[in-house]
Backbone as numpy.savetxt, mean C-alpha at the origin, in Angstrom:
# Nx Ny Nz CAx CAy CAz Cx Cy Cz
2.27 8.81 -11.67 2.76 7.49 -11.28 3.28 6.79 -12.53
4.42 5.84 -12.42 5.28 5.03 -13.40 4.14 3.93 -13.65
3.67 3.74 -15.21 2.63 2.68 -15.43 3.67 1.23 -14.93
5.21 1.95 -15.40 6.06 0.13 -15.37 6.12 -0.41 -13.75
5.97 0.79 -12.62 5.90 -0.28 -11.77 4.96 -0.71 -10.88
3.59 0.26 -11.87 2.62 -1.17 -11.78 2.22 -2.22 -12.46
3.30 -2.51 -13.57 3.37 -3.40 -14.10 3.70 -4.35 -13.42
4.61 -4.37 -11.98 4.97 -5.30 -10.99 4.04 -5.53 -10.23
3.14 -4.96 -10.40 2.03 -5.48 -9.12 1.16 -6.70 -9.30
0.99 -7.77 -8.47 0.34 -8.79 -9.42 -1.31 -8.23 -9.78
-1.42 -7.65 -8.78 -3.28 -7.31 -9.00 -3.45 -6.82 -10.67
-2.14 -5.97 -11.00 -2.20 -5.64 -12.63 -1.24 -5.86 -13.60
-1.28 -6.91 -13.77 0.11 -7.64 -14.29 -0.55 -8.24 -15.47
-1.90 -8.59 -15.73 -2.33 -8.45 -16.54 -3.30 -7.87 -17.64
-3.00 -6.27 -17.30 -3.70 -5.27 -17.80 -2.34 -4.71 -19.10
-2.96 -4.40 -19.92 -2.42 -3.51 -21.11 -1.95 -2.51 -20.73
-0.67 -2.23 -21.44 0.01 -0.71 -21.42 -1.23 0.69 -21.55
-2.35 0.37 -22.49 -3.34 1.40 -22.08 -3.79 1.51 -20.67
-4.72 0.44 -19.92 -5.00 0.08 -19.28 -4.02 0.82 -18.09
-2.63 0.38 -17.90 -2.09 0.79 -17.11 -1.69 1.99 -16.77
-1.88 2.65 -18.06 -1.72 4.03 -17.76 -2.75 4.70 -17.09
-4.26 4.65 -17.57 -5.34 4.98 -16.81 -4.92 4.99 -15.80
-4.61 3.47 -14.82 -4.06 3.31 -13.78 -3.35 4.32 -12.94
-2.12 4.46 -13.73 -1.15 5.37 -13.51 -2.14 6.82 -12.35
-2.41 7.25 -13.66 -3.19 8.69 -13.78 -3.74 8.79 -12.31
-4.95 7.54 -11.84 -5.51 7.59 -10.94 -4.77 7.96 -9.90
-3.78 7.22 -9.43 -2.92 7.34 -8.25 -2.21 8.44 -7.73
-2.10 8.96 -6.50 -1.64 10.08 -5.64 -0.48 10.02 -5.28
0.01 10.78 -4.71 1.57 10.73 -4.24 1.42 11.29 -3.00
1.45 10.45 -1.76 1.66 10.86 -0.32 2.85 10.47 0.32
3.17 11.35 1.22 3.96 11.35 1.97 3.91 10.46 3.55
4.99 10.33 4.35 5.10 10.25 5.82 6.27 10.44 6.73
5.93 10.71 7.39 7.48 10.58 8.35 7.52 9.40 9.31
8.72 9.35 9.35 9.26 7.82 10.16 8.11 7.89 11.58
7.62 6.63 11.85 6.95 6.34 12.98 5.30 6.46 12.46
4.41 7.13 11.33 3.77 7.20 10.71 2.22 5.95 10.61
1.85 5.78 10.92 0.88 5.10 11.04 0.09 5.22 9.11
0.01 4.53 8.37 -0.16 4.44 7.40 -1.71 4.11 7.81
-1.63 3.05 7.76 -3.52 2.34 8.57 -2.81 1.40 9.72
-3.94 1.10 10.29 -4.03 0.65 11.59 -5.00 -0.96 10.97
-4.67 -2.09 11.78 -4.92 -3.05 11.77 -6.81 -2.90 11.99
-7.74 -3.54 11.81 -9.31 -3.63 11.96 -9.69 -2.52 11.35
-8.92 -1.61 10.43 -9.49 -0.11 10.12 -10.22 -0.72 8.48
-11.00 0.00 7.99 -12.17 -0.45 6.76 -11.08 -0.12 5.72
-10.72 -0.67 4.95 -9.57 -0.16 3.98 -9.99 0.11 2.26
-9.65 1.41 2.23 -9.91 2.17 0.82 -9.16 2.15 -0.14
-7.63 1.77 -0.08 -6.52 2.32 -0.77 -5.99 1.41 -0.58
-4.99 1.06 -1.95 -3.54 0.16 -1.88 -2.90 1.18 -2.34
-1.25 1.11 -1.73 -0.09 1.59 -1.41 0.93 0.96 -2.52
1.82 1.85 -3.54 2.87 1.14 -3.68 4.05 2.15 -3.27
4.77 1.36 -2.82 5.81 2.53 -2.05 6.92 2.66 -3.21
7.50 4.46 -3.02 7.93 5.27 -3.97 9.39 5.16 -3.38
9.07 5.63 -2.10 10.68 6.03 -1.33 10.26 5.43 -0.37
12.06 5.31 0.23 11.79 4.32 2.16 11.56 3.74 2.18
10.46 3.04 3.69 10.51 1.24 4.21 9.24 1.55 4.59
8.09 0.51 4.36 6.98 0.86 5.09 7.47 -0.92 6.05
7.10 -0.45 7.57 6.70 -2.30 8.27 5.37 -2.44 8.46
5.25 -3.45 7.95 3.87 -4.48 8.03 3.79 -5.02 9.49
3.01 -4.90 10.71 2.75 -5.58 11.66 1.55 -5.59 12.29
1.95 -6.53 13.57 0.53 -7.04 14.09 0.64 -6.69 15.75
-0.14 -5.92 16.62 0.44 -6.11 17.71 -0.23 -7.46 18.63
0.68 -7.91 19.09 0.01 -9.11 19.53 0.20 -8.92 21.44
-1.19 -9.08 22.15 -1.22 -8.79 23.56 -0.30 -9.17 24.01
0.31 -8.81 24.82 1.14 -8.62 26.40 2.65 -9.07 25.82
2.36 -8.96 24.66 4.36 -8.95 23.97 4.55 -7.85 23.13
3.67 -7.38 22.24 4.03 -6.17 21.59 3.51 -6.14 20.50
4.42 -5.31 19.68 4.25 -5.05 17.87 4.82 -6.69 17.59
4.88 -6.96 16.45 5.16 -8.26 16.16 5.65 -7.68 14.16
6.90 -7.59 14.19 6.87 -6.88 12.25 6.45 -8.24 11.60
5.80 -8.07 10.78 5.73 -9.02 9.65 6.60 -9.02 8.75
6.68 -7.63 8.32 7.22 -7.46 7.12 8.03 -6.13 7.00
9.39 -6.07 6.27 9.47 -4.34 5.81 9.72 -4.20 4.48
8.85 -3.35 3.97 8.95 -3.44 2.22 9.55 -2.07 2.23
10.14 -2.55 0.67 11.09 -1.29 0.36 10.61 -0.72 -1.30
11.15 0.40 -2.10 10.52 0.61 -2.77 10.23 -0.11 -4.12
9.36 -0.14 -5.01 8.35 -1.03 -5.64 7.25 -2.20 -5.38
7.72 -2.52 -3.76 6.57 -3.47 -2.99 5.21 -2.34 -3.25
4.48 -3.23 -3.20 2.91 -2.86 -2.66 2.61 -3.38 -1.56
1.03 -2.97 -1.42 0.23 -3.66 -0.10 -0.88 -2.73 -0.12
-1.69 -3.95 0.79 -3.08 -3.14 1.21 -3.88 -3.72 0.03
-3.25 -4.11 -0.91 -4.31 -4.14 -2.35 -5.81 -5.10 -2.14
-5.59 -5.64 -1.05 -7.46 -6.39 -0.63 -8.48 -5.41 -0.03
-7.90 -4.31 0.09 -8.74 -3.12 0.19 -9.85 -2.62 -1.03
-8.87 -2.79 -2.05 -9.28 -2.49 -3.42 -10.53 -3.27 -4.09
-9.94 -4.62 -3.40 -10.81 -5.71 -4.39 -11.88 -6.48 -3.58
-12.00 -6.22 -1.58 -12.89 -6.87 -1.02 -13.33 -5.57 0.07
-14.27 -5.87 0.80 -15.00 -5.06 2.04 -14.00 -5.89 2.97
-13.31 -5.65 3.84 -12.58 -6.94 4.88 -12.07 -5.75 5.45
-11.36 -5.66 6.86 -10.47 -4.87 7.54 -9.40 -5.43 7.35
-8.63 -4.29 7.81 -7.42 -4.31 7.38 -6.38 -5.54 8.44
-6.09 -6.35 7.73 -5.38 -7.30 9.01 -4.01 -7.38 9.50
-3.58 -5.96 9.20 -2.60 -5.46 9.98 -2.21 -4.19 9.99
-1.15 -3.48 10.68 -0.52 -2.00 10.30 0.00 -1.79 10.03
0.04 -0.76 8.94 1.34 -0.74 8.19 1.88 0.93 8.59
3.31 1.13 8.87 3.79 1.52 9.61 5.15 2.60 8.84
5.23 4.18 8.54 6.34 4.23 7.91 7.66 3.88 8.90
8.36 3.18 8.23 9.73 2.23 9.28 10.59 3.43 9.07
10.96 4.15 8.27 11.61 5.49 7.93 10.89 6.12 7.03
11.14 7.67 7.05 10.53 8.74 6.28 9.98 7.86 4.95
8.77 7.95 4.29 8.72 7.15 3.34 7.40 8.12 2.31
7.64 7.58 1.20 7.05 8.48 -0.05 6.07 7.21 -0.91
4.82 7.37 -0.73 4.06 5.95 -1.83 2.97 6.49 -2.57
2.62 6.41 -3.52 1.24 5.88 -4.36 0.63 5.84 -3.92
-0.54 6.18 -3.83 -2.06 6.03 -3.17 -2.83 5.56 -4.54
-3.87 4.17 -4.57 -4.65 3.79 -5.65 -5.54 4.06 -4.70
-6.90 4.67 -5.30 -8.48 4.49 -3.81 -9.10 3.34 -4.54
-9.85 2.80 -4.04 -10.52 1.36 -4.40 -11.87 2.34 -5.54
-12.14 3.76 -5.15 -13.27 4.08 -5.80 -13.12 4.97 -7.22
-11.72 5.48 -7.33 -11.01 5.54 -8.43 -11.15 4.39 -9.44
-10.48 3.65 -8.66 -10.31 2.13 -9.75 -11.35 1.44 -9.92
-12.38 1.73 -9.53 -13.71 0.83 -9.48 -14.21 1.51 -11.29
């Protein structure tokens, strides 16, 4: 993983070029294909995401109308990162919107 673009992330924006490299090191490289269920909204969350390639959408499904997007990030966004830093479920799904390539940080790596 590129330490510089987690230099964009705010969670480590103020960690040292050492520091960030550790960082780096930790992180995985996963894949998905379009339609992809990344996590699911109420799921216990382990991992923040920074996306490499593609669109991940952020949504919520909301009863008797549907998915609801929040969001579609493209590559150098993050997310998920309150996984990392609290016990909370996840309060939404994040979704690959097209084929998409991200970073995996685990909260127990970085701990």
């Amino acid at each position: 993983m590129d330490a510089a673009v987690l230099k964009k992330v705010a969670l480590f924006e103020g960690l040292t070029q050492g520091q960030l490299a550790k960082v780096a090191q930790i992180g995985h490289f996963r894949a998905y294909p379009a339609g992809a269920f990344l996590f699911r909204e109420g799921e216990t969350g382990q991992e923040m995401f920074v996306i490499a390639e593609g669109k991940v959408r952020i949504s919520k499904s909301v009863p008797g109308i549907g998915e609801e997007a929040l969001a579609i990030l493209e590559p150098g966004q993050y997310f998920g990162e309150m996984a990392v830093i609290e016990d909370s479920p996840r309060s939404a799904d994040a979704i690959a919107h097209v084929s998409c390539s991200v970073w995996v940080i685990a909260r127990s790596q970085l701990d």
